[in-house]
N, C-alpha and C positions, 0 to 999 in steps of 0.2 A: 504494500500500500504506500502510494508517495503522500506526501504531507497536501495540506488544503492551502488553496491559492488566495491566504488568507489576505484583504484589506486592495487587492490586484485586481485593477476594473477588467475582470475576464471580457464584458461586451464590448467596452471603446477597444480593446487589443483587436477582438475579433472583426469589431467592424473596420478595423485600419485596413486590419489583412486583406478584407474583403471588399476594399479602395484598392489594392493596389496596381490593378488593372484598369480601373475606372478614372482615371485623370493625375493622379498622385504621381506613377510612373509606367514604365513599359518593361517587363522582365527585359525584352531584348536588346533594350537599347544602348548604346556604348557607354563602355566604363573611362572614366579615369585611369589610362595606360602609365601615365607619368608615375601610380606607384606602383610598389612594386608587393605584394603580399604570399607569402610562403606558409602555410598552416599544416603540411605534414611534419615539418623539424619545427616546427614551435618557435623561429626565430623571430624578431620583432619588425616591427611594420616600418618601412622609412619611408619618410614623407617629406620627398623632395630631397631627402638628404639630411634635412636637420631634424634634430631632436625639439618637439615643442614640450611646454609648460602640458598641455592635454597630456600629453603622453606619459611625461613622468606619473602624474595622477592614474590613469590606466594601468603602467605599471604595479603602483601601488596597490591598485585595488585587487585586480590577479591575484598579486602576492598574500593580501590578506586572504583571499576566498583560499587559497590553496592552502593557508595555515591555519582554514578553519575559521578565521574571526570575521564572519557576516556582521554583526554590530560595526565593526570597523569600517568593512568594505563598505558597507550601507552608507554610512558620514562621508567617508571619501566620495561616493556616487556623486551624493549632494552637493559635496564643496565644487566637483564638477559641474553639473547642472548649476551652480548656481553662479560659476565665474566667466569672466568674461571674453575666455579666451574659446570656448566652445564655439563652432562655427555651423556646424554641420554632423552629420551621420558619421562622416570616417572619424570624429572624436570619439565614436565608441567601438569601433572596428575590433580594435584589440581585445574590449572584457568583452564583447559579444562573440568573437573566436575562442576565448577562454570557455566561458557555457558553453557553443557547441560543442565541444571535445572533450568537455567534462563527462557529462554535461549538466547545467546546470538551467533548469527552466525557471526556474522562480527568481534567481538574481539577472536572468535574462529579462525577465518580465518589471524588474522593479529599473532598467537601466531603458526599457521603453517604455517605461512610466512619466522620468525625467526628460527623455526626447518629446512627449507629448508633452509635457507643461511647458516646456519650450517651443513649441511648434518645429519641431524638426522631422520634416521629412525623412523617409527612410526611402533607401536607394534601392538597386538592385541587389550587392552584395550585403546589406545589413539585413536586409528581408531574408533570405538566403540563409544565414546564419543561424535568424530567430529560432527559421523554420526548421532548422538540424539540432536547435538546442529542444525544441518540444517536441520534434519527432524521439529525438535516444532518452529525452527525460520522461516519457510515459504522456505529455499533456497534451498531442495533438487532438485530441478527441474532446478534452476539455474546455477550447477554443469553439470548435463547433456546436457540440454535444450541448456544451452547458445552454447554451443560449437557442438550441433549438433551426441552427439554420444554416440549412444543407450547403447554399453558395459559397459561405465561407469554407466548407470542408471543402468542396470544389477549386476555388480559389489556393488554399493550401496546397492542395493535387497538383495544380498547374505551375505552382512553384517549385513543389519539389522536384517533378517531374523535368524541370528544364534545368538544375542545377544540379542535380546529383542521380550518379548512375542510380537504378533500382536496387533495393538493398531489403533484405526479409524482413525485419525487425519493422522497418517504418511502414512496408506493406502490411504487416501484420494489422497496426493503429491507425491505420487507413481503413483496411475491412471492418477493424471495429467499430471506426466512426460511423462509416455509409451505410452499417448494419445495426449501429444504434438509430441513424437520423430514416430509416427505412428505406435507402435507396439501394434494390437490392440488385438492379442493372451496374451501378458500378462496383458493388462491393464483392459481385461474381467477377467484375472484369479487373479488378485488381486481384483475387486470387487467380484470376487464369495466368497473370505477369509473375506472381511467390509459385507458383506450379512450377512454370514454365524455368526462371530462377535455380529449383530446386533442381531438374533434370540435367541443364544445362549445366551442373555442381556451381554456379554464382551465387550460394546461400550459405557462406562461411561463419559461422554462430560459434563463442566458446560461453562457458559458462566460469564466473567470476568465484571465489572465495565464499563470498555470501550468498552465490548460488541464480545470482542475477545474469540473464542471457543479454550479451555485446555481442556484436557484429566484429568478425577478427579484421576487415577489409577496413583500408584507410577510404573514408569517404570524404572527397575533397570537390568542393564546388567549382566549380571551372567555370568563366566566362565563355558564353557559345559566340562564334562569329555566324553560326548557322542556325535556323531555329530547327530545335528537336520538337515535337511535338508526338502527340498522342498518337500518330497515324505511323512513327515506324515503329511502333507498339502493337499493333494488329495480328492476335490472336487469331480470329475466326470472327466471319460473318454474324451469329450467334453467341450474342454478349449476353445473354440472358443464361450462359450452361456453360460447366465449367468442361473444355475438350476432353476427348478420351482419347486423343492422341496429341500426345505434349509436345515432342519432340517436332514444332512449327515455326514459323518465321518468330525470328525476335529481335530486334535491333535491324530490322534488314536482310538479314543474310539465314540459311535454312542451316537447321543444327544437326548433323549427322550421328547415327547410330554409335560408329565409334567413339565422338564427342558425348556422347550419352553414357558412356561404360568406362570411360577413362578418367575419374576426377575422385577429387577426394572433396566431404561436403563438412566445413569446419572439424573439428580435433574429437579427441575419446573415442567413447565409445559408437561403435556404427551396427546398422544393419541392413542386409542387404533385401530391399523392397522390387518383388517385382512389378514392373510397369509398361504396360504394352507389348509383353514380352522380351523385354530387358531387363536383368539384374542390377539393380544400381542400390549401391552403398549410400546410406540416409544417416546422418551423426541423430544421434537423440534428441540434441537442444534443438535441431531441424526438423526433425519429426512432430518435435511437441509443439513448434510454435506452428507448423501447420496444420496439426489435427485442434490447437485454439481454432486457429482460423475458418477450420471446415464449422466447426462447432457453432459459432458465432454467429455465423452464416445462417445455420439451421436455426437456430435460437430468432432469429430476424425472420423467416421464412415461419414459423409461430407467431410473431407479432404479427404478421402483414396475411396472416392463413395462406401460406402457397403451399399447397403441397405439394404438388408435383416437381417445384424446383428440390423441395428437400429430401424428398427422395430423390434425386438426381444425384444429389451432394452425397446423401448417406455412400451411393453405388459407388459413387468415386472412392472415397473413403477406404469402399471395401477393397479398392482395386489397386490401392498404394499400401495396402496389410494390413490396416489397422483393423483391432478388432473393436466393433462397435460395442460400445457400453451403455447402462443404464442413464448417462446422462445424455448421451447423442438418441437415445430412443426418445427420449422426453422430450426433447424436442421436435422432433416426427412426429409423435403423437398429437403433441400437444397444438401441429400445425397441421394434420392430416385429421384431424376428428371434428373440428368448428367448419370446415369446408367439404367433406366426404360423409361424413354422421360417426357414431360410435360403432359402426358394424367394423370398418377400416382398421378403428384404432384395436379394436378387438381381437384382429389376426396380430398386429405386434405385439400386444403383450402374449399374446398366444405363442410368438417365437421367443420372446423375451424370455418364458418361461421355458422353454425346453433349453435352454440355454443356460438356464439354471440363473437367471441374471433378475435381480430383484428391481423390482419398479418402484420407484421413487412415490413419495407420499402426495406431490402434485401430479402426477402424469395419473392414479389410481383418480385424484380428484378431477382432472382435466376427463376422463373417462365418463364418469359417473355424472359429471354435467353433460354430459353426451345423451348417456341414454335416457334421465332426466327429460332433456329436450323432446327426446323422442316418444317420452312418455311410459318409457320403461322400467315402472317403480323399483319392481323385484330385483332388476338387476342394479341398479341406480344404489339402491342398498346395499346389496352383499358387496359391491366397490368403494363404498365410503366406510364398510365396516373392515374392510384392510387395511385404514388407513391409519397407522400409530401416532401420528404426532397432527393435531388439526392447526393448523395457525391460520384458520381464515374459514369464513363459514359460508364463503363464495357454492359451495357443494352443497350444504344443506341450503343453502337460498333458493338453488336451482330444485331438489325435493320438495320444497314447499310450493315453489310455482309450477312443480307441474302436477300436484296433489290439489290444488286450486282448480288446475284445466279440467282433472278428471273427477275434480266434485267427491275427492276424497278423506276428508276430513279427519277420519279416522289415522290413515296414514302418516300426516302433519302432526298430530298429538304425541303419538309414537314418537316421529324423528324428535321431535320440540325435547318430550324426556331425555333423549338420545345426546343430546347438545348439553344439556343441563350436567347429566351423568360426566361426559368429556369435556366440562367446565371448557365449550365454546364460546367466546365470548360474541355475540350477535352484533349486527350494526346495522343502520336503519334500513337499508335493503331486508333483511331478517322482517322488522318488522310492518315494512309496503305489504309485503308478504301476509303477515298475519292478521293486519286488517281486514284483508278482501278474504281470510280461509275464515276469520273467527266473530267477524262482527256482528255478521246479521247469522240468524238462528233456525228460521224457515227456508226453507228448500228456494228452487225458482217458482215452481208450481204451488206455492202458498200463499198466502198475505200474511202480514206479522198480526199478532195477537196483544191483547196487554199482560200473559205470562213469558212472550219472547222478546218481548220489548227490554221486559226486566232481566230476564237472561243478557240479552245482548248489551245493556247497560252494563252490569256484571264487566260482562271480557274487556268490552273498550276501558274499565277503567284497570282492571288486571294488567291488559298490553300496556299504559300510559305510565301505569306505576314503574314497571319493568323497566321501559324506558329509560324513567328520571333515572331509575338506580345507576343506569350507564352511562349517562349524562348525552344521552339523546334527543335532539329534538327532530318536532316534525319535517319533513318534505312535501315536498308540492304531490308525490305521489301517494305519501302513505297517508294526508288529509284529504285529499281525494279519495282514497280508497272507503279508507272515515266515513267522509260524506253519502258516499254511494251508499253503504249498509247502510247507515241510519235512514238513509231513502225507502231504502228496497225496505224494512221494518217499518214505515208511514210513521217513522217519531221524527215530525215536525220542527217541535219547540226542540229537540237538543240536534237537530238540521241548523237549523238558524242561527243557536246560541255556539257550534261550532266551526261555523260561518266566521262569526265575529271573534272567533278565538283565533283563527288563521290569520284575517286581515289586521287581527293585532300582532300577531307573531311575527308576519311576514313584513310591514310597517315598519316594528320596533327595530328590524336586522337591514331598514332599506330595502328589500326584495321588492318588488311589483310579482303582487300575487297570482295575476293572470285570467284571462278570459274562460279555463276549460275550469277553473276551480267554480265558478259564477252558473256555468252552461250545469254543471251537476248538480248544482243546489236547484235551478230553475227547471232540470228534469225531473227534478224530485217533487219538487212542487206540482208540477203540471200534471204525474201518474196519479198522483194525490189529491188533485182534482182541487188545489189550494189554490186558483185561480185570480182572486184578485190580489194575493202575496206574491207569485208570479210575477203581473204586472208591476208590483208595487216596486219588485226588486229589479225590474227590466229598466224601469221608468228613472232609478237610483243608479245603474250600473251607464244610461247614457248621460246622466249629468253630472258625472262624477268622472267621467272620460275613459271609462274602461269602456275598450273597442269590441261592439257584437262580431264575431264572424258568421258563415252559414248556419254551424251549427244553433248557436244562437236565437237567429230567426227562425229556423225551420221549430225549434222549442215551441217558440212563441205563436206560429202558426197551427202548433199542435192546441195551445191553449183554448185557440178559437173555436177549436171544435167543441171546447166542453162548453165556452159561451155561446155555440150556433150562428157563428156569428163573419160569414164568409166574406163580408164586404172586410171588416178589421184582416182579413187573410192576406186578401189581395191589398192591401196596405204596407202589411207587412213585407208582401214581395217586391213592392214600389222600393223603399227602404234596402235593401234588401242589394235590388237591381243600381241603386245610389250609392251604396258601399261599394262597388266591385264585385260581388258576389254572385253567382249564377244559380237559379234552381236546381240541384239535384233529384235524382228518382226519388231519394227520401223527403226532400221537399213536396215535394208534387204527391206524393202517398196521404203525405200530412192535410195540402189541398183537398184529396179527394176525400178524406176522412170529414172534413168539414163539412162540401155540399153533399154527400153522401148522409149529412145528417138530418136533410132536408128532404132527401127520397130522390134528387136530381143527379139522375142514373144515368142520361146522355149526357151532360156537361161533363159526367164523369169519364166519360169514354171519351172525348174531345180532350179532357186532359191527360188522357193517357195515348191518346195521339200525339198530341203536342209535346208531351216529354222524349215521346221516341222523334218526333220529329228537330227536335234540341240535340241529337247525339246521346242521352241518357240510355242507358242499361238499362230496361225493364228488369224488374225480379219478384218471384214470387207474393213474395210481399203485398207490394202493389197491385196482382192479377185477385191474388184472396181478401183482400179489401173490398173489390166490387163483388166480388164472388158470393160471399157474405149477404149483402144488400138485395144482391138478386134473387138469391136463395129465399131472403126474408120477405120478398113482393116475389116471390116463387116466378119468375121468370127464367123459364126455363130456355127460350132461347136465346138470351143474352149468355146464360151459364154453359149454355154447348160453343157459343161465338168465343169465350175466354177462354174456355179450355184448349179448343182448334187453334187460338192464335198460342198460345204457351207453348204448343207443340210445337206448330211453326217455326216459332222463335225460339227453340230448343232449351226453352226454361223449366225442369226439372220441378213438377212438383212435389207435395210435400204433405205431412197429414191432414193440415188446414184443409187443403182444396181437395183432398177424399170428402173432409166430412161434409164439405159446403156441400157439392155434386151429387152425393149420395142423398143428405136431408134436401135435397131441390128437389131431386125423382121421387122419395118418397112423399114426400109432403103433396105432392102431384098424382099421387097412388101409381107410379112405377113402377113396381116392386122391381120386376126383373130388370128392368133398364138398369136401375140404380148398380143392382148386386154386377152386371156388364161392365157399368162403369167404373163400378170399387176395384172390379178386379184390374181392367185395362191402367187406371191413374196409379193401384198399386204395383203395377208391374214397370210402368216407367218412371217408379224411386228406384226399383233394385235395380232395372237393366241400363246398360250404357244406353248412349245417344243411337246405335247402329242396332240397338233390339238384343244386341247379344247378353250373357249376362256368366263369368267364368265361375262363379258358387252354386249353379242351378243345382246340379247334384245334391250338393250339401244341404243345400234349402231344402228342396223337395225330400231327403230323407231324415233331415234333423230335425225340421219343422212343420214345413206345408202336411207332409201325409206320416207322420209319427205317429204311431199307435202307443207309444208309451208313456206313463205320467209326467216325465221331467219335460216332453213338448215346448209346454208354457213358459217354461223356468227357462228352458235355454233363447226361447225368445226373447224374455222379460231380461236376460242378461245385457243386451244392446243397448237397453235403456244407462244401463249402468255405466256401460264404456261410449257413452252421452252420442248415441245411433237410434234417438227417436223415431225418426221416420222411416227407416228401415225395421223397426220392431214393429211399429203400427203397421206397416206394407206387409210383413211375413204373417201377424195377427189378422188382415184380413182374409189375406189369400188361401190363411188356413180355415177361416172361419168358412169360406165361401166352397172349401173341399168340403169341410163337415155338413154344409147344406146340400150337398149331392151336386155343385155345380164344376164342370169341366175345367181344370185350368189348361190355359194357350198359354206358352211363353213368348207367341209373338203376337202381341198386343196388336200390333196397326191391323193386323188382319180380322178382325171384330167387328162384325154389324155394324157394332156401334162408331164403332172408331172410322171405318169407311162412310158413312151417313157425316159424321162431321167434317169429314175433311170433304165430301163435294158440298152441302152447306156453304161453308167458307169460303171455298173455293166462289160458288155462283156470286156470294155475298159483296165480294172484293173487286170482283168482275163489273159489277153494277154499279159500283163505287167508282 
């Protein structure tokens, strides 16, 4: 670990560097020839011939760095900078060759500290220098890194690149910058240059006393009269993949096999790697600084989800000997399972394991949010119960929300023990989570009572306690989520009163609480039929300059219907169409909900022309809205006219518009049309769009024609893995065998279904 670049304006350094192409200077432009400088024999710089007042001071400072005394050297810096013999950049030439050879990055850093309060330009050779004292001192990446901006790592690139041959060590903190700042186009194409290096034996590394890897090569900056640039660097077309055959152009000129088999790659110990079918001698300290690099690599190919690059890397990997470890698998995983699912990451721990190679306590949890995602409780568990040491409860977050998706509440109570037991400490994600799994008490299919009201009061104040203990406060989601229960419960008065506990919360910290926090208290209101609170808060939300969006008004359009009240609708759309805002299908449903309360069942059908004629997506929704209405003034040719156009328009119904369909024939004394119909709208939930349907088997002997008691139960299972309308769809079609009626698995071909599509067909014609 090198020490912190304590009181060192890391950003002016880095924005200098990242000037110096921009107007400051030109790497290539001509040096001052009249001196003369010498940095592999360490001899002193003449200038002109004479010895100045600068110099002796340079001297001195050297001397103190070299016998240790920084406090000293530091005052001397200053009496420098501060006198008046200081002219320019080459007064620092000397200590800034001292750091790089050292090297020493931090008194490099504090001597372009005092060139900045001086306003002194930096030249081509003192940029030069800098850049070789942060490349051997560890802090090129700190430059970029810290501050977040890729140019400046770039900028550094182009500098080193045109002053100093390629050298492993500094490639190395090059791929680690471009694979911290996520650019993983060049952090591949700078390992395909330490590859290429490495074959070519140009990767001399010894290892020091305390165990710290140097470069054994003198790297000495040389002024170019020629510009070198990126292009006699050209690897392969294909900068995004690291070659599988190395031995390529490099510096210009093609590297031969023999050149490939005859080098020694710095001192100790060696072994011999094969590559492309060549033996080549690899020293350890080279080895190891390019399986970091492959590493690092991977580790970035995780951040940015590629997997495909990182398995790329791993192969290479395998193909220069190394044996993959649990930490290179953790990376793969951890980059192949957010972008493939947890099936992927499944088969490598699956080799990890035969390999006898144990999986890391994140790649187990990187896992397990996998199948989480996927919905995969059972396994989601038995991989977070591998895991010995928990330091983040990012895994159980991910258990909870998808115990939320599948309406299992049971399950969450469990892990929640499960956390407490393994003294996890939670954090407000944990509890977004347990608002939406534990606040309201009734099913979807219920209404709240005043015995789950009082339940549900109960947990919110249990989660809130829990909280304070952790010194947690709310989020814009987990008081939403809040709000939402106490909605979906119809408790009003603690709606409102935690309303006002947000806009004071969020207030007291400066936040702007937001529009969707406002839009969920006004849907609650609106299901609640609390209508002129509604208004009251709509009417508060526009003079108080919090901005409605669609959702918003579409709220508010809903309200109308419970006032009847169609002219305020189309008001609302006025408004609405003034913001920017365009109607949606969900608008337009909400519309129809309105005049549809008036029994005006043409205007209804003129609005649902007009939405599709807008570009909107009809959706079920919408068709079972009029369906409904029609059903209830038993009109039955309007209810064959929506069902033929659904189909048409390849919109998939749903059990709504069974039971509309069905209650319209019967109510009509249909009998048999209806059961026709149940069966036909049932068969196009189960079957694709093409009539096929690949579980007919299963259905038809697990459900439809079972003769055994559990029938029912393995229907009624659908419901539970939240497959309503496919349970309802099997529940009819079984009912309809038990009445002795035939089942067709190809629906269109049905009386019924033939009569309405020529209907339609004449209908549209006429039109």
């Amino acid at each position: 670990m090198h020490r912190p670049l304590a009181r060192i304006p890391l950003r002016s350094i880095a924005e200098s560097f990242s000037h110096l192409h921009h107007g400051r200077r030109i790497v290539a432009e001509r040096l001052d020839y009249s001196r003369t400088l010498t940095i592999s024999t360490g001899r002193d710089v003449l200038w002109n011939g004479a010895e100045s007042t600068t110099m002796n001071l340079q001297i001195q400072i050297v001397k103190a760095l070299k016998l240790g005394k920084r406090g000293e050297a530091s005052n001397l810096l200053l009496s420098l900078g501060q006198g008046n013999d200081v002219k320019g950049a080459d007064d620092f030439v000397h200590i800034l060759k001292y750091c790089a050879t050292s090297p020493d990055p931090l008194f490099v850093m504090e001597a372009w500290t005092v060139m900045d309060e001086k306003e002194i330009n930096l030249n081509s050779l003192c940029s030069a220098l800098m850049v070789q004292a942060l490349c051997n001192g560890g802090y090129l990446e700190e430059l970029a890194v810290w501050q977040q901006n890729l140019s400046v790592a770039h900028e550094l690139w182009k500098d080193y690149i045109k002053h100093y041959s390629l050298s492993i060590i500094p490639l190395r903190k090059f791929i680690l910058s471009f694979s911290k700042l996520g650019d993983l186009k060049s952090a591949c194409k700078t390992l395909q240059y330490m590859v290429a290096l490495v074959i070519r034996g140009k990767a001399s590394v010894n290892k020091s006393i305390k165990g710290k890897l140097y470069s054994s090569r003198l790297d000495i900056p040389i002024p170019l009269n020629c510009e070198l640039g990126l292009k006699k660097l050209n690897l392969e077309e294909n900068e995004q993949s690291v070659p599988s055959r190395y031995c390529e152009n490099l510096d210009g000129h093609v590297v031969s096999a023999d050149q490939c088999t005859n080098f020694g790659l710095g001192f100790g110990e060696t072994k011999s790697v094969p590559v492309d079918g060549l033996n080549i001698d690899i020293s350890t300290p080279v080895m190891e600084l390019l399986r970091c690099s492959f590493t690092n690599l991977i580790y970035a190919c995780a951040e940015l989800r590629n997997g495909g690059l990182a398995e790329q890397l791993v192969l290479q990997m395998q193909k220069f000997g190394f044996q993959i470890n649990s930490h290179v698998y953790d990376g793969l995983i951890r980059a192949i399972v957010p972008e493939r699912g947890f099936s992927s990451g499944m088969e490598i721990l699956k080799s990890m394991q035969q390999r006898n190679l144990k999986p890391y306590d994140r790649t187990l949890a990187t896992l397990s949010i996998g199948c989480s995602k996927a919905l995969e409780l059972g396994l989601a568990e038995t991989l977070l119960d591998q895991i010995s040491v928990h330091s983040h409860p990012h895994a159980f977050n991910a258990f909870l929300a998808a115990c939320d998706i599948m309406d299992q509440p049971e399950n969450a109570v469990r892990m929640l023990a499960k956390m407490k037991h393994l003294q996890v400490t939670p954090n407000i994600w944990t509890y977004e989570q347990l608002f939406s799994l534990f606040s309201n008490v009734n099913a979807p299919y219920e209404e709240g009572n005043m015995l789950s009201q009082v339940d549900a009061a109960k947990r919110i104040k249990a989660i809130e306690m829990d909280m304070a203990n952790y010194g947690i406060q709310h989020s814009f989601l987990s008081m939403n989520n809040l709000l939402k229960a106490l909605g979906a419960e119809g408790m009003t008065r603690e709606l409102i009163h935690y309303l006002h506990v947000a806009e004071n919360l969020f207030c007291r910290n400066h936040i702007y609480l937001g529009t969707p926090i406002y839009n969920t208290v006004l849907h609650s209101l609106v299901e609640s039929e609390e209508s002129q609170m509604a208004i009251k808060m709509f009417k508060n939300m526009k003079s108080c300059g919090v901005p409605a969006d669609a959702a918003t008004y579409t709220i508010m359009i809903k309200c109308c219907k419970i006032l009847r009240c169609y002219r305020s609708a189309c008001a609302l759309v006025s408004m609405m169409l003034r913001d920017g805002f365009y109607p949606l299908t969900i608008t337009y449903t909400a519309l129809i909900k309105t005049l549809l309360e008036d029994d005006i069942i043409d205007e209804a059908l003129n609005l649902l022309d007009q939405a599709s004629s807008e570009g909107n997506e009809l959706d079920t929704l919408v068709f079972n809205t009029i369906l409904r209405k029609a059903c209830e003034k038993e009109l039955i040719d309007v209810v064959e006219f929506l069902v033929e156009r659904m189909h048409q328009e390849k919109i998939r119904p749903d059990s709504g518009t069974c039971s509309s369909v069905f209650t319209a024939y019967t109510n009509c004394g249909f009998h048999s049309t209806a059961m026709e119909a149940l069966q036909v709208l049932s068969m196009r939930i189960i079957c694709d769009e093409d009539g096929s349907c690949s579980e007919k088997t299963k259905f038809e002997d697990d459900c439809i024609f079972a003769e055994d008691e559990g029938a029912e139960s393995r229907i009624i299972q659908h419901f539970e893995d939240s497959k309503e309308d496919l349970a309802v769809a099997l529940l009819n079609l079984r009912w309809c065998a038990v009445l002795g009626f035939p089942i067709s698995w190809l629906p269109d071909q049905s009386p019924w279904a033939k009569r309405l599509s020529t209907n339609y067909t004449a209908r549209i014609g006429a039109t």
